[in-house]
C-alpha positions as CSV (number, residue, x, y, z in Angstrom):
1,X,-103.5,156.5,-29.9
2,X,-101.2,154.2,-31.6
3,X,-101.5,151.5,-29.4
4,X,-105.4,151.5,-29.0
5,X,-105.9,151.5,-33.1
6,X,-103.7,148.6,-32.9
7,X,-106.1,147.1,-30.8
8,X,-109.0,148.1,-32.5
9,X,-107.6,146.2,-36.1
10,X,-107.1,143.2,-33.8
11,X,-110.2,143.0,-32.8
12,X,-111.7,144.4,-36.1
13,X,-109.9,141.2,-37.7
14,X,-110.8,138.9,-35.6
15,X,-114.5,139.6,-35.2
16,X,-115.4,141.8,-38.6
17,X,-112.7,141.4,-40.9
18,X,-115.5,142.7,-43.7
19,X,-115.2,146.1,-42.2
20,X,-111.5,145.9,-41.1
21,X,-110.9,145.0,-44.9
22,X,-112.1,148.1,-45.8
23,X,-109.9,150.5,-43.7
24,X,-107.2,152.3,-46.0
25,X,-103.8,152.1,-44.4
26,X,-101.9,155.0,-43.2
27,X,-102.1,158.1,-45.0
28,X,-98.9,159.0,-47.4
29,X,-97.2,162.3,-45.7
30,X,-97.4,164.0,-49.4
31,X,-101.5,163.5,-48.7
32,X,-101.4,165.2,-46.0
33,X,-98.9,167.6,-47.0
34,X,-101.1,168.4,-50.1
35,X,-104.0,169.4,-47.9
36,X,-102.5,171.6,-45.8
37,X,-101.3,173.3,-48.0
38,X,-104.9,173.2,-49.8
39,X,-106.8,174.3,-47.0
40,X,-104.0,177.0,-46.0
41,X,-103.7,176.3,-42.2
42,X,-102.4,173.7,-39.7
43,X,-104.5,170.8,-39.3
44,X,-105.6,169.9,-36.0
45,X,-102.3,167.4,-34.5
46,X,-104.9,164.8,-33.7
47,X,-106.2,164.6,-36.8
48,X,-102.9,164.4,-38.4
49,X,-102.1,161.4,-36.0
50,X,-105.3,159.4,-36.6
51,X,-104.8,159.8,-40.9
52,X,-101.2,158.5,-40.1
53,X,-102.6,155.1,-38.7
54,X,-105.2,155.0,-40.8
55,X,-107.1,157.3,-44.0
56,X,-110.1,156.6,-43.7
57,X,-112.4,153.9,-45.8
58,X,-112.8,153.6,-49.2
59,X,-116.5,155.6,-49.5
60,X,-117.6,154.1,-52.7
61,X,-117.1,150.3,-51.4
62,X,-117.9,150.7,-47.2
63,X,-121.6,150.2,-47.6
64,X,-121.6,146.7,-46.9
65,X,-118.6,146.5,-44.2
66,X,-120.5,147.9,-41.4
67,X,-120.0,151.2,-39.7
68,X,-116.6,151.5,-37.9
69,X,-117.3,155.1,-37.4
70,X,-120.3,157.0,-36.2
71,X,-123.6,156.2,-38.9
72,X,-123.4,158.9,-42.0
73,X,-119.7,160.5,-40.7
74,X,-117.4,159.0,-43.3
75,X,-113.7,160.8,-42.5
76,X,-112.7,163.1,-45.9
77,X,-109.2,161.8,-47.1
């Protein structure tokens, strides 16, 4: 996965660098931490490993940087 999202922020840069502007960088392990201990069970190891190469985009400024991710599915952080 870690190689691919590399690959995706390449090419993010390269051709929209609006939108790869807008991704967040990795999530802080205290985040994550926080929220599993919030929702009071182990979060799913995939999604652990996607919010550790990136935490999502900043929902109050992504309207005009495009849609990285699937139209209306913005990623909770």
């Amino acid at each position: 996965m870690e190689e691919t999202w590399r690959r995706i922020m390449a090419l993010l840069s390269e051709h929209a660098p609006v939108t790869a502007r807008e991704i967040r960088p990795p999530a802080p392990a205290s985040d994550l931490d926080h929220l599993r201990n919030r929702v009071g069970f182990e979060l799913p190891p995939e999604l652990l490993a996607w919010w550790a190469l990136m935490d999502g985009v900043d929902d109050q400024r992504v309207r005009g940087a495009g849609y990285l991710i699937p139209k209306g599915y913005l990623p909770l952080r």
